[in-house]
C-alpha positions as CSV (number, residue, x, y, z in Angstrom):
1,X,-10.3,39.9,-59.3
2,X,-7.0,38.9,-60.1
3,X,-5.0,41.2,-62.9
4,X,-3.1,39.0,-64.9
5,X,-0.3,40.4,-67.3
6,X,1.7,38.2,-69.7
7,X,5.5,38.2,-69.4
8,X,6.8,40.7,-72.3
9,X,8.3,38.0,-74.8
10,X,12.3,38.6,-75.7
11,X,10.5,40.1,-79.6
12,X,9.4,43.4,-77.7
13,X,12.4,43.9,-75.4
14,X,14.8,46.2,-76.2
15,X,17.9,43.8,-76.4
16,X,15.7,42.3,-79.6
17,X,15.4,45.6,-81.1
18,X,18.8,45.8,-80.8
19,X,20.0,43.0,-82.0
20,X,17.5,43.4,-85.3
21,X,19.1,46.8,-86.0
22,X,22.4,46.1,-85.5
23,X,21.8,43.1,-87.8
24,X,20.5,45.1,-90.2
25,X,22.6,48.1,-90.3
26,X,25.3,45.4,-90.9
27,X,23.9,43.4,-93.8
28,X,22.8,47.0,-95.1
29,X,26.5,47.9,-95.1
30,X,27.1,44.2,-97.0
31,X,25.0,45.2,-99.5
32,X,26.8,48.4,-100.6
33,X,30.4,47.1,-100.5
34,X,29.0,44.1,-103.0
35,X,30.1,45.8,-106.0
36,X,33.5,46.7,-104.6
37,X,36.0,45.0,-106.5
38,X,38.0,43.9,-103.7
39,X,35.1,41.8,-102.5
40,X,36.0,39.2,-104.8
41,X,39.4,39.8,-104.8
42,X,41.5,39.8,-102.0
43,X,44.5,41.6,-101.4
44,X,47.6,41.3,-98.6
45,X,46.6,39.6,-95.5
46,X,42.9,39.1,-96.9
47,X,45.0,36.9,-99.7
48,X,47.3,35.8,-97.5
49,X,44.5,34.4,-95.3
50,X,42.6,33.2,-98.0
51,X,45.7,31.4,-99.4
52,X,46.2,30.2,-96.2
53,X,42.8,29.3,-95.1
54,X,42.4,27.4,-98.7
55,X,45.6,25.0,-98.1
56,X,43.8,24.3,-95.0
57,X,41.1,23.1,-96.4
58,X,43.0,20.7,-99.2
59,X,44.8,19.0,-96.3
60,X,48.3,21.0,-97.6
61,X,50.8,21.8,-95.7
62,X,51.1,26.0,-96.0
63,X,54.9,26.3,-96.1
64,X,55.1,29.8,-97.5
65,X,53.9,31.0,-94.8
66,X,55.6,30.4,-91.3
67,X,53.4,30.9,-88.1
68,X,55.4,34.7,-87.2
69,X,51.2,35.8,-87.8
70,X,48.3,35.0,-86.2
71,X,46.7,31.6,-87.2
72,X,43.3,31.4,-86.2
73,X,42.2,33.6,-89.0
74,X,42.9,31.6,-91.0
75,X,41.5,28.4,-89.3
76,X,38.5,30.3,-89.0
77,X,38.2,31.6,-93.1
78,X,38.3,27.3,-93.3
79,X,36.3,26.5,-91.0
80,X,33.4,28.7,-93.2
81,X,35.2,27.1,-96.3
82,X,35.1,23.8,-95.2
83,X,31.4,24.6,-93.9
84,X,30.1,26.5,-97.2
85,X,32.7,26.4,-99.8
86,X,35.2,28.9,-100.9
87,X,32.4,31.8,-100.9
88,X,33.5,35.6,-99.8
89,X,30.6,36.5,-99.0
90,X,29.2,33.4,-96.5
91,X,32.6,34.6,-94.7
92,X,31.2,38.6,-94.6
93,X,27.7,36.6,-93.6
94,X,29.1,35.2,-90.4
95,X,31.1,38.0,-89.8
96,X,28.1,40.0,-89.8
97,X,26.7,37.7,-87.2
98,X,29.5,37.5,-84.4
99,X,29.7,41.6,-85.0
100,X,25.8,41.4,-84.1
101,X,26.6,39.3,-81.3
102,X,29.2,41.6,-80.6
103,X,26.6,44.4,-79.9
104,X,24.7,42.1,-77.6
105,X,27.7,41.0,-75.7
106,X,28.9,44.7,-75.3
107,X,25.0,45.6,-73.9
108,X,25.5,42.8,-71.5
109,X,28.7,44.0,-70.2
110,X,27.1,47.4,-69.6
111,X,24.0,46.0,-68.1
112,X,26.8,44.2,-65.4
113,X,29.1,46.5,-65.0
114,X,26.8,50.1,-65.5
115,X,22.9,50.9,-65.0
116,X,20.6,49.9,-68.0
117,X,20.3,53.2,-69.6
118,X,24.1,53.5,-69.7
119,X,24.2,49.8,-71.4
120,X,21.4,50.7,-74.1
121,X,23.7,53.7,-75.1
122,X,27.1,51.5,-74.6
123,X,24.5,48.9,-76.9
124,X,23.2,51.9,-79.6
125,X,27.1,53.0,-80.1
126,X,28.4,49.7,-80.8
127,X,25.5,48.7,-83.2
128,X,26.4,52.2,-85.2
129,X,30.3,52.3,-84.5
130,X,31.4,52.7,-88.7
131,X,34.7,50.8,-87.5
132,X,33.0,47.8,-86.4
133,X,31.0,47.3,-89.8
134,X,34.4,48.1,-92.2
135,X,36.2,45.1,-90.6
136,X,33.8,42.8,-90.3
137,X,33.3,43.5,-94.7
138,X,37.0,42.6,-94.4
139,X,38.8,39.3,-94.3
140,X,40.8,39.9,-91.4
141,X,41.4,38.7,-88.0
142,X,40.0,42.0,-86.0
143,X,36.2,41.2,-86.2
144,X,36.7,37.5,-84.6
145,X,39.4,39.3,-82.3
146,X,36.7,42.0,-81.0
147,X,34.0,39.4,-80.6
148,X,36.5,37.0,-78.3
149,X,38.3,39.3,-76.8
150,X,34.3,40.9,-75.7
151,X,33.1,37.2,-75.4
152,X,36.4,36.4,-72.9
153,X,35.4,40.0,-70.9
154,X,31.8,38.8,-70.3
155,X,32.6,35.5,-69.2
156,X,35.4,36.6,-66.9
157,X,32.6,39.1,-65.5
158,X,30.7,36.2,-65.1
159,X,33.2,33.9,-63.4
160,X,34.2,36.2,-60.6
161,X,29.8,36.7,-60.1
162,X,29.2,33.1,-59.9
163,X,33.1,31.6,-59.2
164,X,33.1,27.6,-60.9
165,X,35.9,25.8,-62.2
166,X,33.5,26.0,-65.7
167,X,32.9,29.7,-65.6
168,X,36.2,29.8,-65.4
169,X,37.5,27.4,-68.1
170,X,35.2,29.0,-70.7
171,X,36.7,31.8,-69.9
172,X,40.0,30.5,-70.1
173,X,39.3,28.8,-73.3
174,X,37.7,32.0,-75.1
175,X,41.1,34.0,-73.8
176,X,43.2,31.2,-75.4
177,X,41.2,31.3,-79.1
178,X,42.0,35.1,-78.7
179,X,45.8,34.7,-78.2
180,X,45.3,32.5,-81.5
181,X,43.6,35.5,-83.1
182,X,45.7,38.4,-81.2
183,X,49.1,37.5,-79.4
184,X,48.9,40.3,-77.5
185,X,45.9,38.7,-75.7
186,X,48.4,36.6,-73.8
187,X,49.0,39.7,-71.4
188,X,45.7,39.1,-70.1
189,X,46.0,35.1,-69.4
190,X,47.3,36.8,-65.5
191,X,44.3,37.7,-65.1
């Protein structure tokens, strides 16, 4: 007599539960800064983004601002512009998802670099880390920073496991997006 058990499906593992939690902590968080007044109105580098990210999408030129910041914030807000019109809060939306992504990216670079249990904790403190939710509620650069700059870790991990010329251009091209989001990222292109 053979004993047969199905495979646990991804639903019951604890990377989903995860992920479901940390996606609903965030849009939980959404939900209470809705009525802020600064959610439909931005101010400083949220404006300047938004100003930015709008001439983008109009095929201006943005002359009153030279390139002395970061641009792929901006590039990004049109990219979700160009994607779902000038809304705040489909921005806040996919920031919400890369953050959850985040989370699973972080679990995954515990689960290579530590033992599991260490990873669920490294995963439980980055679902719940308050710092994490308040910028990605914000429009500014540091939540798509955090994600590439965790996305270009991961795949770097993941080069030097399995070393090909692709591992290592994704992670190459991930680095580069983050030196458009974060010059300081360009200390790590020796790497």
């Amino acid at each position: 007599m053979s004993s047969y058990s199905p495979a646990r499906s991804w639903w019951r593992s604890f990377e989903a539960r995860l992920l479901l939690g940390a996606l609903f902590i965030r849009l939980l968080y959404l939900a209470t800064i809705l009525d802020n007044p600064y959610f439909t109105v931005p101010i400083t580098d949220e404006a300047m983004y938004d100003t930015w990210a709008r001439a983008i999408v109009a095929g201006e030129t943005f002359i009153h601002y030279p390139y002395y910041d970061s641009p792929l914030p901006a590039f990004f807000l049109a990219s979700v512009y160009w994607l779902f019109g000038h809304s705040f809060l489909m921005v806040r939306l996919v920031q919400v998802v890369l953050g959850t992504l985040n989370v699973l990216i972080l679990y995954r670079i515990g689960l290579r670099l530590t033992d599991p249990l260490t990873a669920r904790i490294v995963g439980l403190l980055a679902a719940t880390y308050l710092p994490f939710l308040y910028y990605e509620g914000l429009l500014e650069k540091e939540s798509v920073a955090l994600f590439l700059l965790d996305a270009s870790v991961l795949l770097a991990l993941g080069a030097f496991a399995r070393p090909t010329g692709l591992a290592f251009w994704c992670t190459g091209a991930v680095l580069g997006l983050l030196a458009l989001s974060r010059v300081n990222a360009l200390a790590l292109a020796p790497l």
